[in-house]
PQR file with spaces between the fields and no chain letter, atoms N, CA, C, O and H, PARSE charges and radii, in Angstrom:
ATOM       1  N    UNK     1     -16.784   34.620   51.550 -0.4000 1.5000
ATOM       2  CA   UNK     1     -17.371   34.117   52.796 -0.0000 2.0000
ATOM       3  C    UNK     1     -17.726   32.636   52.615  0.5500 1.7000
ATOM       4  O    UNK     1     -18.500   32.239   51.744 -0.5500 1.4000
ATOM       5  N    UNK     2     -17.066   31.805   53.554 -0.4000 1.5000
ATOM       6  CA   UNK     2     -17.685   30.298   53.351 -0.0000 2.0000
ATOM       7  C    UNK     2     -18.889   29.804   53.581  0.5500 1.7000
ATOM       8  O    UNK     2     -19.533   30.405   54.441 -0.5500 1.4000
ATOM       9  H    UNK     2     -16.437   32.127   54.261  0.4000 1.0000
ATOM      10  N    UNK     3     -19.401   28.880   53.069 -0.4000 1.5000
ATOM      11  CA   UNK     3     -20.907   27.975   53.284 -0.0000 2.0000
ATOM      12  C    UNK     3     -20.807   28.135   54.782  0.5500 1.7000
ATOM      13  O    UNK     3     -19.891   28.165   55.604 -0.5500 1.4000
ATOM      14  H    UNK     3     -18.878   28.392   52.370  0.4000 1.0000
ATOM      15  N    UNK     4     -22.293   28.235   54.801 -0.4000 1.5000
ATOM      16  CA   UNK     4     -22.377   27.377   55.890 -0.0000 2.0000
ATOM      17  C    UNK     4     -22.087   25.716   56.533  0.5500 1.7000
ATOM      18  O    UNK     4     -21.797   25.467   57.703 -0.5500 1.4000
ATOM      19  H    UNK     4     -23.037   28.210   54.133  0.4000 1.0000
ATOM      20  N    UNK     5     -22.232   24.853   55.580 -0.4000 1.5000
ATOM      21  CA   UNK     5     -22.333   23.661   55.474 -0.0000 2.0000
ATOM      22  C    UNK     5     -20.738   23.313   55.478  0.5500 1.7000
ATOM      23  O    UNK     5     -20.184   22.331   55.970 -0.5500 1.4000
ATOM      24  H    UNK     5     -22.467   25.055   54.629  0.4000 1.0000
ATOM      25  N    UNK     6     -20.163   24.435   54.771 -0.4000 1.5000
ATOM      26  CA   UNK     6     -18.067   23.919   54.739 -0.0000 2.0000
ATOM      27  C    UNK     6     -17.504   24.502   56.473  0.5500 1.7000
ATOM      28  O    UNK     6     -16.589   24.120   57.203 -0.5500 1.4000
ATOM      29  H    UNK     6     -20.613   25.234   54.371  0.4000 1.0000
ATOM      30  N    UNK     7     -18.396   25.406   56.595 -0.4000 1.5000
ATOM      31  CA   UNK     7     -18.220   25.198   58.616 -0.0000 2.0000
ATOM      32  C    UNK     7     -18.337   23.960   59.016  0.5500 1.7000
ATOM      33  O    UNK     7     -17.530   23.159   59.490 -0.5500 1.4000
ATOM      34  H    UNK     7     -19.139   25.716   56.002  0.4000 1.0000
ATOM      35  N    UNK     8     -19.531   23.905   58.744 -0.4000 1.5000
ATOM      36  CA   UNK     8     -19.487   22.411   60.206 -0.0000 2.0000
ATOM      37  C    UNK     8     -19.147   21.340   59.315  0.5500 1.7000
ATOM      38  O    UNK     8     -19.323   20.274   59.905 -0.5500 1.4000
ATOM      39  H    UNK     8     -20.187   24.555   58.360  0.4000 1.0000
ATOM      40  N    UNK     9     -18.673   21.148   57.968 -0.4000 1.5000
ATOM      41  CA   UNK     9     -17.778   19.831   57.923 -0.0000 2.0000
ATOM      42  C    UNK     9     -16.479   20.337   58.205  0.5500 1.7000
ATOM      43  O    UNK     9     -15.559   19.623   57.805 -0.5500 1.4000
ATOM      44  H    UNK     9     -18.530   22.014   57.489  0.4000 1.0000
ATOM      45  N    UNK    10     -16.210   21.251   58.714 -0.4000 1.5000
ATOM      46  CA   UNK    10     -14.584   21.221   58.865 -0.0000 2.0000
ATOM      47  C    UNK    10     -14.715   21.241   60.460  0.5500 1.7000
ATOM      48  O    UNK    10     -13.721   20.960   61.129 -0.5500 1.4000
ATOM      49  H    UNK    10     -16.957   21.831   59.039  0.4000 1.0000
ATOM      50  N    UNK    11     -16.036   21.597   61.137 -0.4000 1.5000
ATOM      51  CA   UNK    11     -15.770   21.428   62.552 -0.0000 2.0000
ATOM      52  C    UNK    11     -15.687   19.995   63.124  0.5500 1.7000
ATOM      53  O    UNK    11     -15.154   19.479   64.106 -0.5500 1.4000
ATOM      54  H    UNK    11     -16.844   21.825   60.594  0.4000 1.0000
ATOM      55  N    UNK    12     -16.749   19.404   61.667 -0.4000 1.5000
ATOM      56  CA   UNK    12     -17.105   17.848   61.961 -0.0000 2.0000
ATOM      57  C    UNK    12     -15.446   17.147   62.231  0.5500 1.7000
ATOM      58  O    UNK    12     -14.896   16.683   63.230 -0.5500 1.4000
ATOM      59  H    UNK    12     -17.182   19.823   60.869  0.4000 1.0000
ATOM      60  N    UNK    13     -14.961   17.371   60.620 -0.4000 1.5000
ATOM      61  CA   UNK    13     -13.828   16.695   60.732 -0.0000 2.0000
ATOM      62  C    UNK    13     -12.613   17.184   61.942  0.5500 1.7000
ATOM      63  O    UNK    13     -11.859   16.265   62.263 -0.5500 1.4000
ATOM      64  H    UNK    13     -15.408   17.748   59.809  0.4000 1.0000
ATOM      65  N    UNK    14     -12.382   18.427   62.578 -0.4000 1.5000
ATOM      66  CA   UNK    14     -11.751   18.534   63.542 -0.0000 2.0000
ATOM      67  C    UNK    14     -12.102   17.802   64.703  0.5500 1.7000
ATOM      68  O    UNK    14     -11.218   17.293   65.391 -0.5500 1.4000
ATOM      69  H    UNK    14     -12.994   19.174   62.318  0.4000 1.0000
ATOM      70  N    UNK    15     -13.219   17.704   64.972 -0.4000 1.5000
ATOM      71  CA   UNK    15     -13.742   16.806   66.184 -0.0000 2.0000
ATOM      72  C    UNK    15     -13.503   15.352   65.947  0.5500 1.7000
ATOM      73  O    UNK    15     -12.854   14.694   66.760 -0.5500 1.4000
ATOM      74  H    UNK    15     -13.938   18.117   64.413  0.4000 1.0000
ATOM      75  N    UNK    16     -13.951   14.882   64.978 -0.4000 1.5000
ATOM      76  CA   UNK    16     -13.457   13.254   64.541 -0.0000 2.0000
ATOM      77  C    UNK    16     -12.051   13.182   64.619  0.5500 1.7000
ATOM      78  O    UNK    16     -11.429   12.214   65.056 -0.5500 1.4000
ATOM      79  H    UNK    16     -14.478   15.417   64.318  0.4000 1.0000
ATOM      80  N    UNK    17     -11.621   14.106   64.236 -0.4000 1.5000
ATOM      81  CA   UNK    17      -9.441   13.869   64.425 -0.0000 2.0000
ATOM      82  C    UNK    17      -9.020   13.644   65.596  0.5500 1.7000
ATOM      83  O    UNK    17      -8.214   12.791   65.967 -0.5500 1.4000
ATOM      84  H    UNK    17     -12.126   14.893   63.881  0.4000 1.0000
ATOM      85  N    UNK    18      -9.900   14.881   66.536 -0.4000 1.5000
ATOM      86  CA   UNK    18      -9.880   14.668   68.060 -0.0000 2.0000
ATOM      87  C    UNK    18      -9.983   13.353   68.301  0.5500 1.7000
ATOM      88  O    UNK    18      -9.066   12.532   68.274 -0.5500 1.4000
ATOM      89  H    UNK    18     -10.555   15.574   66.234  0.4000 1.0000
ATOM      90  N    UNK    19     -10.982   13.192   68.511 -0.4000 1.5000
ATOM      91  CA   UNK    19     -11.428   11.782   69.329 -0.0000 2.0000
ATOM      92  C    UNK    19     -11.123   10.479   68.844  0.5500 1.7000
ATOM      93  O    UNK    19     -11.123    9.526   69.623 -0.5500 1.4000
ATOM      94  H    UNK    19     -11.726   13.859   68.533  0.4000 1.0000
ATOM      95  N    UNK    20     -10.839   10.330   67.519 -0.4000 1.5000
ATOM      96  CA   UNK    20     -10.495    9.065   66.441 -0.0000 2.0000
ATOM      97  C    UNK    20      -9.008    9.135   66.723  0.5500 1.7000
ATOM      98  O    UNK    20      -8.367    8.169   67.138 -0.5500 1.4000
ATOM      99  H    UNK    20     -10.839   11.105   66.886  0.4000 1.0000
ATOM     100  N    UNK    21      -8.469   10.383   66.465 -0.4000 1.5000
ATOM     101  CA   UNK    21      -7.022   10.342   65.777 -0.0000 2.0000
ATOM     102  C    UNK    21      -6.733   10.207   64.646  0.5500 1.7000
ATOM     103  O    UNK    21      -5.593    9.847   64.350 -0.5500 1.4000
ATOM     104  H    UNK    21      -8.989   11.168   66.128  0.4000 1.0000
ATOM     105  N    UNK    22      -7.465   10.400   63.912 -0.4000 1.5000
ATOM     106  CA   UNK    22      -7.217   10.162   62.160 -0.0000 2.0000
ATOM     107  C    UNK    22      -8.323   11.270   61.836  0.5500 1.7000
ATOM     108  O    UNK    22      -9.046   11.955   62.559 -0.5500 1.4000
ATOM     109  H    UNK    22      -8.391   10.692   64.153  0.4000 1.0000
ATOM     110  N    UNK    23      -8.165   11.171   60.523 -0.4000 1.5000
ATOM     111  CA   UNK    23      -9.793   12.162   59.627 -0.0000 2.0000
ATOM     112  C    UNK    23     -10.332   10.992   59.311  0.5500 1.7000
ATOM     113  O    UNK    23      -9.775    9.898   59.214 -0.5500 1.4000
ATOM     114  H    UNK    23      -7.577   10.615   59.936  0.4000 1.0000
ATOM     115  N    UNK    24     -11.833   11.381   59.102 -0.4000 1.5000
ATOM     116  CA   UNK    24     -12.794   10.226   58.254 -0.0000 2.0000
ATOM     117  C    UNK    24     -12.381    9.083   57.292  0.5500 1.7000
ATOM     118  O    UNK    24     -12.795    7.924   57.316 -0.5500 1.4000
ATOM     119  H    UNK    24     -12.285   12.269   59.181  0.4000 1.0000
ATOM     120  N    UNK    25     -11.434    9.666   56.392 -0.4000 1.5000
ATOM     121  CA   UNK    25     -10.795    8.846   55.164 -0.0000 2.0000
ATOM     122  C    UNK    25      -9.844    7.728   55.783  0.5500 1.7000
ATOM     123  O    UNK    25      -9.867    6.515   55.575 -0.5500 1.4000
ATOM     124  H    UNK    25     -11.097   10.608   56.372  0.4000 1.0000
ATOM     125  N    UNK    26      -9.100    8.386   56.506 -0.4000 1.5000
ATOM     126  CA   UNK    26      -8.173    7.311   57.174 -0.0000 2.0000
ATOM     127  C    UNK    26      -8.936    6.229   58.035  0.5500 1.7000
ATOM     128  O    UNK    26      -8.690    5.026   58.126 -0.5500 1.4000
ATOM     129  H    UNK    26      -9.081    9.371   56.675  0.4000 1.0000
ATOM     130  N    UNK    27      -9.867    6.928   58.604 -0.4000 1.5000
ATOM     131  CA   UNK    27     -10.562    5.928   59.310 -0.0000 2.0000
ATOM     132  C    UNK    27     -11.057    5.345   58.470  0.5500 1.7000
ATOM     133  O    UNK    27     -10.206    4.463   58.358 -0.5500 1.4000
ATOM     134  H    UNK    27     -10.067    7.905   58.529  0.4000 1.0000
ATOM     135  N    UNK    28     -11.772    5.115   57.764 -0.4000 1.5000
ATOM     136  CA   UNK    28     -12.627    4.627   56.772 -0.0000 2.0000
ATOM     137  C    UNK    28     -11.609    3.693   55.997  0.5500 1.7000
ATOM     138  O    UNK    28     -11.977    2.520   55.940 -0.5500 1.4000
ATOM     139  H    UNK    28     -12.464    5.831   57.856  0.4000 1.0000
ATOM     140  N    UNK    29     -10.567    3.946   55.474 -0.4000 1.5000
ATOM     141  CA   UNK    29      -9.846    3.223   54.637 -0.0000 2.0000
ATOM     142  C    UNK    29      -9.195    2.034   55.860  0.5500 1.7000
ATOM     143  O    UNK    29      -8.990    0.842   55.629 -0.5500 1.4000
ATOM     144  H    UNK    29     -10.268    4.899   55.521  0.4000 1.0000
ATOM     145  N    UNK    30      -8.964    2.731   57.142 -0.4000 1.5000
ATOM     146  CA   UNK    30      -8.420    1.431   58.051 -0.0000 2.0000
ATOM     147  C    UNK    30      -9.353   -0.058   58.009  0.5500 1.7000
ATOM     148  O    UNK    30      -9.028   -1.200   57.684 -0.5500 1.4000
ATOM     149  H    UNK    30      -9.131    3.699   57.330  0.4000 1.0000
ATOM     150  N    UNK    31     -10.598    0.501   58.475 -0.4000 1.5000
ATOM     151  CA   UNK    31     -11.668   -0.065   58.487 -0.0000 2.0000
ATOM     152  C    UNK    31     -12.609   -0.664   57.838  0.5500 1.7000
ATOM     153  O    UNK    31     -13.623   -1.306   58.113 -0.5500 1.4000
ATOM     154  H    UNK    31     -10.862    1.428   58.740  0.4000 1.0000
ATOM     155  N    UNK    32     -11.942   -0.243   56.728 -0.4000 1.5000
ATOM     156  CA   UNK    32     -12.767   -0.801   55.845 -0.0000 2.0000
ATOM     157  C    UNK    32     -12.767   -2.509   55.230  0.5500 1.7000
ATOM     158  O    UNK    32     -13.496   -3.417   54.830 -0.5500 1.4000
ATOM     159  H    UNK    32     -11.119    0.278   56.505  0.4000 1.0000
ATOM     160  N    UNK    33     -11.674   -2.207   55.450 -0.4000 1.5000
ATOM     161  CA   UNK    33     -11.345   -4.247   55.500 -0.0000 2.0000
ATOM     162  C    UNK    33     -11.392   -5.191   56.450  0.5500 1.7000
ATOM     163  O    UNK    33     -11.045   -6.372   56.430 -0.5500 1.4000
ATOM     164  H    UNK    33     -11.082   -1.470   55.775  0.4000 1.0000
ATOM     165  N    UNK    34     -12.068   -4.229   57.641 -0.4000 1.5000
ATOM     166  CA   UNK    34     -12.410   -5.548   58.835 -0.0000 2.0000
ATOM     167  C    UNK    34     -14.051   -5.353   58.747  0.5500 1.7000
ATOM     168  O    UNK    34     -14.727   -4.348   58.529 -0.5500 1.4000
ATOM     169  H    UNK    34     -12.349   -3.270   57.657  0.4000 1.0000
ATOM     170  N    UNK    35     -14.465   -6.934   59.044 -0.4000 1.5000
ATOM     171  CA   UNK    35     -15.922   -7.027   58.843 -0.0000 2.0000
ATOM     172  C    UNK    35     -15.961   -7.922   60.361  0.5500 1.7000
ATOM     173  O    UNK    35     -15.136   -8.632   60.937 -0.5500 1.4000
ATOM     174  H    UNK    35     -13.915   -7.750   59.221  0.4000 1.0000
ATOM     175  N    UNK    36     -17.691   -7.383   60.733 -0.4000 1.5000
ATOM     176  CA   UNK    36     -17.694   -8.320   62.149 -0.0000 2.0000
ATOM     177  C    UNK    36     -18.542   -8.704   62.323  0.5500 1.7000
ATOM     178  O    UNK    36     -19.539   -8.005   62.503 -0.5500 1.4000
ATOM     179  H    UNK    36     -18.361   -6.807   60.264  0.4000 1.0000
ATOM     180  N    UNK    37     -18.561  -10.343   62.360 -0.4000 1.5000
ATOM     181  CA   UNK    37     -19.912  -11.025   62.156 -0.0000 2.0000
ATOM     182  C    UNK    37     -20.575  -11.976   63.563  0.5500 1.7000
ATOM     183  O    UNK    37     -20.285  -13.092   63.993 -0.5500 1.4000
ATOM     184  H    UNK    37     -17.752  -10.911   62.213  0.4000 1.0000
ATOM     185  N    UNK    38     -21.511  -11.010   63.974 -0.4000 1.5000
ATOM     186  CA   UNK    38     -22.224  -11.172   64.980 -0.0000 2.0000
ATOM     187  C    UNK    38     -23.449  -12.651   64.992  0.5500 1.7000
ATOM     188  O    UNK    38     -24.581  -12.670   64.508 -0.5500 1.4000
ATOM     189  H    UNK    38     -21.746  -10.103   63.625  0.4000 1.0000
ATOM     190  N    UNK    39     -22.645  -13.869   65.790 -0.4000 1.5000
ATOM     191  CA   UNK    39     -23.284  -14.873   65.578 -0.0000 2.0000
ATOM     192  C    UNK    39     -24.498  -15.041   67.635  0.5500 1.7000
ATOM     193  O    UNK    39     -24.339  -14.730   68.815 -0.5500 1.4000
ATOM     194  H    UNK    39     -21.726  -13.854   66.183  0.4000 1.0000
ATOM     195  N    UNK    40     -25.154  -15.464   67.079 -0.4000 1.5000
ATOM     196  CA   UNK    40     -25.291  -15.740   68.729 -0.0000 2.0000
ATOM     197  C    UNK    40     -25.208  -17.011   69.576  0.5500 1.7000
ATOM     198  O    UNK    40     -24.856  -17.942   68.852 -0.5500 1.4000
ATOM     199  H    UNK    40     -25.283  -15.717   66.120  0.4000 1.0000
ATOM     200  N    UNK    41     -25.402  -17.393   70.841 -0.4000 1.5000
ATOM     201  CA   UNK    41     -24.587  -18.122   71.576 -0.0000 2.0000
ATOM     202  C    UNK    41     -25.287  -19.261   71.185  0.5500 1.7000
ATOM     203  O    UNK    41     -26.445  -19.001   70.858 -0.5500 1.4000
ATOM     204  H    UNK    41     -25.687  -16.636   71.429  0.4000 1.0000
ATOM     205  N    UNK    42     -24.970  -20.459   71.108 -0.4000 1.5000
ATOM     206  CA   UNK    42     -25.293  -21.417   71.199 -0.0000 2.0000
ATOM     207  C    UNK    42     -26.324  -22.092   72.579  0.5500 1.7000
ATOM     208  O    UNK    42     -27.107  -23.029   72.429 -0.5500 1.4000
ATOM     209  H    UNK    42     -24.029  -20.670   71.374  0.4000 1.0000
ATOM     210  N    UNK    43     -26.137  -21.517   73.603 -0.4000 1.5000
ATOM     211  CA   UNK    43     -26.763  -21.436   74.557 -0.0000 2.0000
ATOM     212  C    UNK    43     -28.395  -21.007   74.205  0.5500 1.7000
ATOM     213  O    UNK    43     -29.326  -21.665   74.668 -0.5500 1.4000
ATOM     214  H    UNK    43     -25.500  -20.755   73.725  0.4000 1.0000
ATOM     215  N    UNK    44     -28.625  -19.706   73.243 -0.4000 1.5000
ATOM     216  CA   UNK    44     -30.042  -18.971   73.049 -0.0000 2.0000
ATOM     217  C    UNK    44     -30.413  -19.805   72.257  0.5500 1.7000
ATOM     218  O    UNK    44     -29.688  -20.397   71.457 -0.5500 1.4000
ATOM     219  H    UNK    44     -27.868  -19.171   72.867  0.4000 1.0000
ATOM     220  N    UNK    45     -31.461  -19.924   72.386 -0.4000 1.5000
ATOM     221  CA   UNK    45     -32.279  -20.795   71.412 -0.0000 2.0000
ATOM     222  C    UNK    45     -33.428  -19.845   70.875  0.5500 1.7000
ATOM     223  O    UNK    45     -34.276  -19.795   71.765 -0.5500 1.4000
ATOM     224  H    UNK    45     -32.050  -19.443   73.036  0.4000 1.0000
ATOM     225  N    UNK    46     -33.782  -19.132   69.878 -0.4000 1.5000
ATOM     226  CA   UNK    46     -34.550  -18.375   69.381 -0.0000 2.0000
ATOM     227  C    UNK    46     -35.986  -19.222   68.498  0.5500 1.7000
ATOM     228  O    UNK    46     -36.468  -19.083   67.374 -0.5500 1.4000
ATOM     229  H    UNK    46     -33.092  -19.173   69.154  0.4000 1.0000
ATOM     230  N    UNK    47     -36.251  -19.960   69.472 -0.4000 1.5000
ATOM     231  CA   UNK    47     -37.742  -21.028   69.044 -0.0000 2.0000
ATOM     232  C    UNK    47     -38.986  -19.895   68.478  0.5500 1.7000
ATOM     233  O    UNK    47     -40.088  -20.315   68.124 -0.5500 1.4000
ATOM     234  H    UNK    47     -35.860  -20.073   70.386  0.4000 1.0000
């Protein structure tokens, strides 16, 4: 009889395949080499 816990990571990962299109790993390995660096506008002035 399986874990409980190996249920819902295999429900986890079916749902992430859904909606991503990949599993975690793939996503993760795509992503993992883009970084995004949040500057703000030149306009705000944060005095």
């Amino acid at each position: 009889m399986p874990l409980l816990h190996d249920d819902a990571l295999q429900n986890f990962n079916r749902l992430f395949r859904k909606r991503k299109g990949c599993n975690p790993t793939e996503f993760r390995e795509k992503y993992q080499k883009t970084k995004v660096i949040v500057r703000p506008l030149p306009s705000l002035s944060y005095k």
